[in-house]
C-alpha positions in Angstrom: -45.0 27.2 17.2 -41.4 28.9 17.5 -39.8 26.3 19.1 -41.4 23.7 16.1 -40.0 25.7 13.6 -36.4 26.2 15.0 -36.6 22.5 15.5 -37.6 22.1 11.9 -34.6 24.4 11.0 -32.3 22.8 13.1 -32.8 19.0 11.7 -32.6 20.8 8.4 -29.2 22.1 9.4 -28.2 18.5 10.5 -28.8 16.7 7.2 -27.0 19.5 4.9 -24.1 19.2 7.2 -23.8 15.5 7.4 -24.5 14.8 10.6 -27.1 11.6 9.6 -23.9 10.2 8.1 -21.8 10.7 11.2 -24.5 9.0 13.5 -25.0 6.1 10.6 -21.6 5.5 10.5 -21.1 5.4 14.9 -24.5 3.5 14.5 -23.4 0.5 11.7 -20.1 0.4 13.7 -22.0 -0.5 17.1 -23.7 -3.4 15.3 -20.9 -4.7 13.7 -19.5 -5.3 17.8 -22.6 -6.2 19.2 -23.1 -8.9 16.7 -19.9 -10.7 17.9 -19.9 -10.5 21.4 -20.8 -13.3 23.1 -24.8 -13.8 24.3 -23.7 -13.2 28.2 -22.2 -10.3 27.8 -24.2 -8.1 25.4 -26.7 -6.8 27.2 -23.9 -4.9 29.4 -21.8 -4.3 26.2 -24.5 -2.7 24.2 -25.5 -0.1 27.7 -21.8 0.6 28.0 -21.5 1.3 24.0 -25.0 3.5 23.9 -24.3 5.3 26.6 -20.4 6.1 25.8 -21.0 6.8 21.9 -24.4 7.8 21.0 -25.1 9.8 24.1 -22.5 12.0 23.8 -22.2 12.7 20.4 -24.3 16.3 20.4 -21.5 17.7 22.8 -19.2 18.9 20.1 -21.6 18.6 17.4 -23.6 21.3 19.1 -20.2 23.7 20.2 -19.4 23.7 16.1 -22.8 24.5 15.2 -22.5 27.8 17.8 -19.5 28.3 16.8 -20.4 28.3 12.9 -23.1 30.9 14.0 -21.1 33.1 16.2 -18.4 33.6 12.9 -21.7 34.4 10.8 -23.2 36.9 13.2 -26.6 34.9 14.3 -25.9 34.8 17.5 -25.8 38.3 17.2 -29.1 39.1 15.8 -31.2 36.6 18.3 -31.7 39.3 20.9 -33.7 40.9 18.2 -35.9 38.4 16.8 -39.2 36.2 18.4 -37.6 33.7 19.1 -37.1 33.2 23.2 -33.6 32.4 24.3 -34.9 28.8 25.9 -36.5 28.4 22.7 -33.1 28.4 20.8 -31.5 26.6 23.7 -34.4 24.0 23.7 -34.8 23.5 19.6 -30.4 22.9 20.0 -30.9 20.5 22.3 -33.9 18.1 21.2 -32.3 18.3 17.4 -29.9 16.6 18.3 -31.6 14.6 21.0 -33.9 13.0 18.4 -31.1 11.7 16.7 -29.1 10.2 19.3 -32.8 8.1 20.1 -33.2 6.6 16.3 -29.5 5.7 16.4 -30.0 3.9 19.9 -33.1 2.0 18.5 -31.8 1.3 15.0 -28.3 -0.3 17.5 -31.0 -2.3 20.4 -33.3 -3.7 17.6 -30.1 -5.4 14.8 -28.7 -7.0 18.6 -32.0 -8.0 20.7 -34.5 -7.5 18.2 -38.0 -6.9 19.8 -36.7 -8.4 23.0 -36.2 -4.9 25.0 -38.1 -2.2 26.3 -38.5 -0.1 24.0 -40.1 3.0 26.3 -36.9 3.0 28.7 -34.3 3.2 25.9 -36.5 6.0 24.2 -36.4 7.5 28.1 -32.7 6.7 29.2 -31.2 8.1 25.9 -33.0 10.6 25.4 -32.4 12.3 28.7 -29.0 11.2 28.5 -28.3 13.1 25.0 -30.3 16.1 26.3 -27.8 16.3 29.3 -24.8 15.8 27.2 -25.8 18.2 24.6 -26.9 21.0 27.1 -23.8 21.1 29.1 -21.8 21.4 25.6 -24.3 24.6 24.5 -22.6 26.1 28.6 -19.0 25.1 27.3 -19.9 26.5 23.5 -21.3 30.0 25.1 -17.5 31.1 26.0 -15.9 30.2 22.6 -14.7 31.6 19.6 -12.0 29.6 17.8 -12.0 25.9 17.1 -9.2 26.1 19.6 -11.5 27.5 22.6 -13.6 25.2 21.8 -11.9 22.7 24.4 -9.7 25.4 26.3 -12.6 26.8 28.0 -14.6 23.9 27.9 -12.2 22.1 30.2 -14.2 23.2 33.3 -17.2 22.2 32.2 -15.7 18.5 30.6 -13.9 17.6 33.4 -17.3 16.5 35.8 -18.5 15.4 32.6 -16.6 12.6 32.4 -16.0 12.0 36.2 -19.9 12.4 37.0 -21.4 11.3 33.6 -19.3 8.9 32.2 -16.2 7.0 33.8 -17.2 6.6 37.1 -20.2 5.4 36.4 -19.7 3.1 33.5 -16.8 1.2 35.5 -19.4 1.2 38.3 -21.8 -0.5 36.6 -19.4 -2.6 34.7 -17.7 -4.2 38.0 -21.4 -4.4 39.2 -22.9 -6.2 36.3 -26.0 -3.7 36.3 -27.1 -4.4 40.0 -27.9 -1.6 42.6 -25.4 1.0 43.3 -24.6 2.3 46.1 -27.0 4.9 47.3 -24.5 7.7 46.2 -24.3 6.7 43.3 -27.9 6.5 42.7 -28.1 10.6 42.6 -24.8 10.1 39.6 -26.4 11.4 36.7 -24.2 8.7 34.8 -25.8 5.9 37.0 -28.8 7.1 36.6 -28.7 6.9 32.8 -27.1 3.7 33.2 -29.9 2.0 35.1 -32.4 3.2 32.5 -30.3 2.1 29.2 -29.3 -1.4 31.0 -33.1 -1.7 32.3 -34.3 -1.6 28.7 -32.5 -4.8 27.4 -32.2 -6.6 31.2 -35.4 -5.5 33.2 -35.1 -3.3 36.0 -37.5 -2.4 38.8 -40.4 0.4 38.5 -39.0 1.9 41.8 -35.6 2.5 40.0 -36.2 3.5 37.1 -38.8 6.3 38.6 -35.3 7.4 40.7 -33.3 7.2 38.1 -35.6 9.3 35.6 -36.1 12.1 38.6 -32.5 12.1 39.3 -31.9 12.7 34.7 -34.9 15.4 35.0 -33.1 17.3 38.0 -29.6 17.7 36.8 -31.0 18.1 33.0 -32.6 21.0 34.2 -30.0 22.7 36.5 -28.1 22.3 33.1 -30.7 24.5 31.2 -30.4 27.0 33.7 -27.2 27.2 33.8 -26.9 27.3 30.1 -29.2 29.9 29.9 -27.2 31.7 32.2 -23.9 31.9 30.7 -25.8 32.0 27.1 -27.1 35.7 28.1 -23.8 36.7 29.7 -21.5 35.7 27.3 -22.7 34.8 23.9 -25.8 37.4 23.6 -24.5 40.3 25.2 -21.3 40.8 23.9 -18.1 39.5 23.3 -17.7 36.0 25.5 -14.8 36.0 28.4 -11.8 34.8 27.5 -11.9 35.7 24.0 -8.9 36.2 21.6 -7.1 39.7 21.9 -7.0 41.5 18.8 -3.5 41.2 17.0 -0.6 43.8 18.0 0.8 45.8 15.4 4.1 46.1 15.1 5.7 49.8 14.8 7.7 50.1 11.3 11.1 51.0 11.9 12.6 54.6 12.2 14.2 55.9 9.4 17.9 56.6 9.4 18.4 53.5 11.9 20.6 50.6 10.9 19.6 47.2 11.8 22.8 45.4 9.9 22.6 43.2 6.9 19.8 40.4 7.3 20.4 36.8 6.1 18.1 35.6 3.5 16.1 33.2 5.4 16.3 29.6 4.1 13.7 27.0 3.9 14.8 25.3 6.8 14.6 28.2 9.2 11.1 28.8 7.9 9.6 25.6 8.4 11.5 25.5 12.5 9.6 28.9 12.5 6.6 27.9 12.0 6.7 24.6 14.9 7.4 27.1 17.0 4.6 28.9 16.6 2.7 25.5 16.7 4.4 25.2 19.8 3.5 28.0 21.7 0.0 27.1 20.7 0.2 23.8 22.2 1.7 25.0 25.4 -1.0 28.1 25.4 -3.9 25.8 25.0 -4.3 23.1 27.5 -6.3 20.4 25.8 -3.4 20.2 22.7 -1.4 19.9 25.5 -3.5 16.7 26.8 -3.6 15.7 23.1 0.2 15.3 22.9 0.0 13.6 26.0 -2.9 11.0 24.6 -0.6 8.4 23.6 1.1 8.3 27.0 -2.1 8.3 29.3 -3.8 5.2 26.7 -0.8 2.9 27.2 -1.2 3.7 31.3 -4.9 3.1 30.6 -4.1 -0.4 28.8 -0.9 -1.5 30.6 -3.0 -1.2 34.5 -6.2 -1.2 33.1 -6.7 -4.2 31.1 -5.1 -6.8 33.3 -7.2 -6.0 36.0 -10.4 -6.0 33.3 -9.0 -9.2 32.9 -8.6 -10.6 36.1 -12.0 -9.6 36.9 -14.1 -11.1 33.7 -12.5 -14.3 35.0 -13.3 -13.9 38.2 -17.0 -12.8 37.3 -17.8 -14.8 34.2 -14.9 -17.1 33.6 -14.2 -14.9 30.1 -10.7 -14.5 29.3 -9.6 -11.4 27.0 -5.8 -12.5 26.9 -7.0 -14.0 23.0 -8.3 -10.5 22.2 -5.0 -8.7 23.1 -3.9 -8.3 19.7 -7.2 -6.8 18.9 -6.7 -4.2 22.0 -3.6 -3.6 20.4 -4.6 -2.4 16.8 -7.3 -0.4 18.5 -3.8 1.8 20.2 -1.9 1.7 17.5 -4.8 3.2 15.2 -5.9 5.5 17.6 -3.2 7.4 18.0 -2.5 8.5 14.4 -6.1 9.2 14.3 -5.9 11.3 17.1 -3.5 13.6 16.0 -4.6 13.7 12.8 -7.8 15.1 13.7 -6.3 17.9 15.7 -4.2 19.2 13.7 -7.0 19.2 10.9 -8.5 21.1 13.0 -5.7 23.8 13.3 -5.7 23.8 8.9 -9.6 24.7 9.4 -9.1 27.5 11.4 -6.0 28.9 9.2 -8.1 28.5 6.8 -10.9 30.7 8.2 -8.6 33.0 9.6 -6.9 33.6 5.9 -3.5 32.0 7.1 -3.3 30.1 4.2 -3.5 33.1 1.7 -1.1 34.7 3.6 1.4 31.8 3.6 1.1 31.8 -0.3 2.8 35.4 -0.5 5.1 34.5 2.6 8.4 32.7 2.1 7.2 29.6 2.8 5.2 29.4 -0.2 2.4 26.5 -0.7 4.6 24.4 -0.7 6.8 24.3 2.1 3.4 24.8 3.9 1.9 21.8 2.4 4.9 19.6 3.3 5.2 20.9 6.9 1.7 20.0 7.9 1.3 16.7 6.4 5.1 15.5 8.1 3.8 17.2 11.3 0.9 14.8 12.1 2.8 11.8 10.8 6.2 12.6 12.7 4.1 13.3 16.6 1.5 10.3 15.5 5.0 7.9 14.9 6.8 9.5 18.4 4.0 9.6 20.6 2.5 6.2 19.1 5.8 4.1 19.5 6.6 5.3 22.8 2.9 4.1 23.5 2.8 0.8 22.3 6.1 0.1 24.2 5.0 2.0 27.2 1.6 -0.4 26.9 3.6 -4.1 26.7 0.0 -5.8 25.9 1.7 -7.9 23.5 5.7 -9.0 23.4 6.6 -7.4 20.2 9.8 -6.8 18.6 11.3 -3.1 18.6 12.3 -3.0 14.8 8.6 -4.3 14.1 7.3 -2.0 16.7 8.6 0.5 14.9 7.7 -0.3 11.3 4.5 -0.8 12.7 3.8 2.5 14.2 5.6 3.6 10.7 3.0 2.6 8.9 0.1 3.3 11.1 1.4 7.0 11.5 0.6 7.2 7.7 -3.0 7.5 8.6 -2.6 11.0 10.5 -1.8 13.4 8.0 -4.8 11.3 5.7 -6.9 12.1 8.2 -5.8 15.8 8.5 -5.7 16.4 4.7 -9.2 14.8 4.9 -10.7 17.3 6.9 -9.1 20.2 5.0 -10.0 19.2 1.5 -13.8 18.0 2.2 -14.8 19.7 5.2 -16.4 23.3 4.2 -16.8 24.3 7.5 -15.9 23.6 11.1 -19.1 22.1 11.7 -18.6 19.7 8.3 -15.1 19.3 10.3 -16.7 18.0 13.4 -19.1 15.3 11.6 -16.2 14.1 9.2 -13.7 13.7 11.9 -16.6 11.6 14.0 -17.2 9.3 10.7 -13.5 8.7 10.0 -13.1 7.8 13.5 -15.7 4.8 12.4 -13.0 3.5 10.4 -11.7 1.7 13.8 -14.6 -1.2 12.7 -12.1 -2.6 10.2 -10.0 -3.9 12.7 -13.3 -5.3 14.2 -13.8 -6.8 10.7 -10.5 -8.2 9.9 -10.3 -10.2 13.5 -13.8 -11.8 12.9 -13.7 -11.8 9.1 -12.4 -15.2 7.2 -9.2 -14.5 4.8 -11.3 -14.8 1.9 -12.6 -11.3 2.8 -9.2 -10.0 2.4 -9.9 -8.8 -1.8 -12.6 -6.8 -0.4 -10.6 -5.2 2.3 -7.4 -4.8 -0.1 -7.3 -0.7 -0.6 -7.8 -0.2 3.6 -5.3 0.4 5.7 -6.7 -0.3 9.0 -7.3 -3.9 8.0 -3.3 -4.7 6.9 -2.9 -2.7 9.9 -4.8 -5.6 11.8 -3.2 -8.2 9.8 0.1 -6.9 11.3 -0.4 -6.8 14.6 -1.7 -10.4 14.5 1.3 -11.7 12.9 3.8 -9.1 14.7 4.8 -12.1 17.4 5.3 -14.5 14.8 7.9 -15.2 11.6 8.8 -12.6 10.0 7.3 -12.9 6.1 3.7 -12.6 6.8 4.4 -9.6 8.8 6.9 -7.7 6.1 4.1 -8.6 4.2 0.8 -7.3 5.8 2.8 -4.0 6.5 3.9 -3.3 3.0 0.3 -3.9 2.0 -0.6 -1.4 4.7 2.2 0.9 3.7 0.7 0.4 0.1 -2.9 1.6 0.4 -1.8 4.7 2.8 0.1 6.2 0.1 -2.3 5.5 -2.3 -5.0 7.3 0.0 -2.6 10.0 0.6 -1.6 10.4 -2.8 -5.6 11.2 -4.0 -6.6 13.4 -1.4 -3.2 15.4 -1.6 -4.3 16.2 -4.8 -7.4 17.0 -4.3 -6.5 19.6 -1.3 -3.7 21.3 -3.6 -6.5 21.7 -6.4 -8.7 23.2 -3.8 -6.2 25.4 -1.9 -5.0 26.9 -5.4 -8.4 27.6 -6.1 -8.9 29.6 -3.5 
């Protein structure tokens, strides 16, 4: 009866903090692909999608919901009520779980309608999500900042993505859902794999009995190891690793001179305060690995999707040269979206901290702190963006339209980051709105499949000039001048309302 109620409480949780959009948003974005690839090719698209998106989703959800709780205290208090620490752990879990499962179903029934199985997709994604969301309660037990929330969790994300992920999706992409190799069989990632592909192409009873034992097993070292670090570091005291308390500095002695001081002027304040951003990113590994996302994507496409290439022809006589341009959006949009994200994330937890109120009684003022983080997402999304793309070379582009392209694009990161601090209440609100303006990546979907008629509809998004752009970036000059001043258009227009909207809400604070 516990665990029903905290399960209760914790789908309850879920709707007042958005989380049904998020998944609705990931969920109308996966039919929107899987209605245009081609017959052949979807049963192994929509596996690869399910498992990559859907599956994983409760990770971070479920690190910003025990994060939320540590800052209130509950975590505190759960040593002293009824409720069992693998109650907690277990009501997290399937919350989240039980979402994941409708999404799946609501993705396998608008691409294959009845034609799939429906008790193995129930079975693959469920254990799947469990997995995922389990190992994110371990990385979620050490943290207390929005920051920690990926330092420590490095450790832990690392096999993740080698073990239940990467690996095993490229495995089973190359292999077109045939038998692995008996190593591979014990991967929790293949294992999941040969349960989601067997639901929409068939697999044997032997397998799936294999792959469901192998899910069970490493599902429930997971538990146990949750349950471990749970009681060591989030229930009985203050986790490892956590954030010293600040050093106070001694006022100065009277009767000793220190000289005349300048006046500081607005520039030294603003190089002041990217250098504190600075030393953040070098303290904190995975902003580190965020600055260095542009760099490892074009590596990804400029090796990766040749050889993708090379072997869809080989295997299925499919070329993807025609969908290069498409690729390319996908990088350029990324990017900006990227950054913009994590240094949304940074305003959230100044804002929780009370850095903001501090900044209005500093030097700085509002307002040089309003200008410094909306130029500071667009300036590393432009830099780290155009180096990309030309690092990439998917398509031959010019470098003066390279760079009005990445111009324009770069627009969307501080939208994104102003985004998050204006409408998100919360870190956890922070998490879900991040994953649903992420979905906005479907409007370059849109705009490649879409006829030009559509274009009135799409006028006040970005994303979709954005596409327009790239698709006329080879060719004369006028339509792309053109597509990228509409682009350039609807940005600022975006930007315009919501920087309005977070200067009513930070002065009314």
């Amino acid at each position: 009866m516990r665990l029903l109620a905290a399960l209760r409480q914790d789908l309850a949780f879920q709707y007042r903090h958005g989380f049904l959009y998020a998944y609705g948003m990931v969920t109308l974005l996966l039919i929107v692909v899987l209605v245009n690839v081609p017959q052949q090719l979807k049963p192994m698209v929509a596996t690869l999608l399910i498992f990559s998106e859907l599956t994983s989703m409760g990770t971070f959800f479920v690190c910003g919901i025990v994060l939320l709780e540590r800052g209130q205290g509950t975590l505190d208090h759960l040593a002293v009520t009824p409720l069992r620490l693998w109650e907690y752990l277990s009501a997290r879990g399937l919350a989240l779980t039980i979402l994941g499962v409708i999404a799946a179903t609501a993705v396998a029934m608008s691409a294959f309608g009845p034609e799939f199985s429906l008790p193995l997709l129930i079975l693959g994604v469920g254990l799947t999500s469990l997995a995922f969301t389990i190992l994110g309660l371990m990385a979620s037990s050490r943290i207390t900042s929005m920051s920690q929330l990926f330092t420590t969790g490095i450790p832990i994300l690392i096999p993740v993505v080698l073990l239940l992920g990467m690996a095993p999706g490229v495995h089973y992409a190359l292999r077109e859902g045939a038998a692995a190799h008996p190593l591979m069989e014990v991967v929790p990632g293949t294992a999941a794999l040969t349960l989601i592909g067997g639901a929409f192409r068939g697999v044997e009873p032997l397998r799936a009995a294999l792959a469901t034992l192998v899910l069970c097993a490493w599902t429930g070292a997971a538990f146990a190891a949750a349950h471990t670090w749970f009681c060591r570091h989030a229930i009985a005291g203050a986790p490892a690793g956590a954030e010293p308390p600040p050093v106070s500095i001694a006022p100065r002695r009277a009767g000793v001179s220190v000289g005349r001081r300048r006046r500081p002027t607005s520039t030294s304040r603003v190089i002041s305060l990217l250098r504190v951003d600075m030393r953040s990113a070098l303290r904190d590994p995975f902003l580190l690995l965020c600055l260095l996302i542009p760099l490892m994507l074009a590596a990804a496409i400029r090796f990766g999707v040749p050889a993708l290439r090379e072997q869809l022809v080989t295997m299925w006589a499919i070329d993807i040269t025609p969908y290069y341009d498409l690729i390319t959006a996908f990088q350029v949009l990324l990017v900006p979206l990227t950054v913009g994200g994590l240094v949304g994330f940074i305003v959230l937890d100044e804002r929780d901290e009370g850095a903001m109120l501090q900044l209005a009684v500093s030097p700085l003022g509002h307002a040089g702190y309003l200008a410094y983080r909306v130029a500071l997402p667009a300036v590393v999304g432009f830099t780290g963006g155009t180096a990309g793309l030309a690092l990439s070379c998917l398509l031959p582009l010019p470098h003066l339209r390279l760079v009005m392209l990445m111009a324009v694009a770069s627009l969307g990161a501080p939208l994104l980051t102003l985004i998050l601090a204006s409408f998100a209440p919360s870190k956890v609100e922070g998490l879900a709105l991040n994953k649903v303006a992420g979905s906005i990546l479907v409007v370059p979907v849109a705009a490649y499949f879409l006829p030009k008629s559509w274009e009135a509809v799409m006028l006040p998004l970005a994303p979709y000039w954005v596409m327009r752009a790239v698709q006329t970036a080879p060719g004369p000059i006028l339509p792309f001048v053109t597509y990228t001043a509409l682009a350039a258009a609807a940005n600022f227009l975006w930007l315009a309302l919501v920087f309005r909207v977070f200067t009513m809400r930070l002065h009314h604070r």
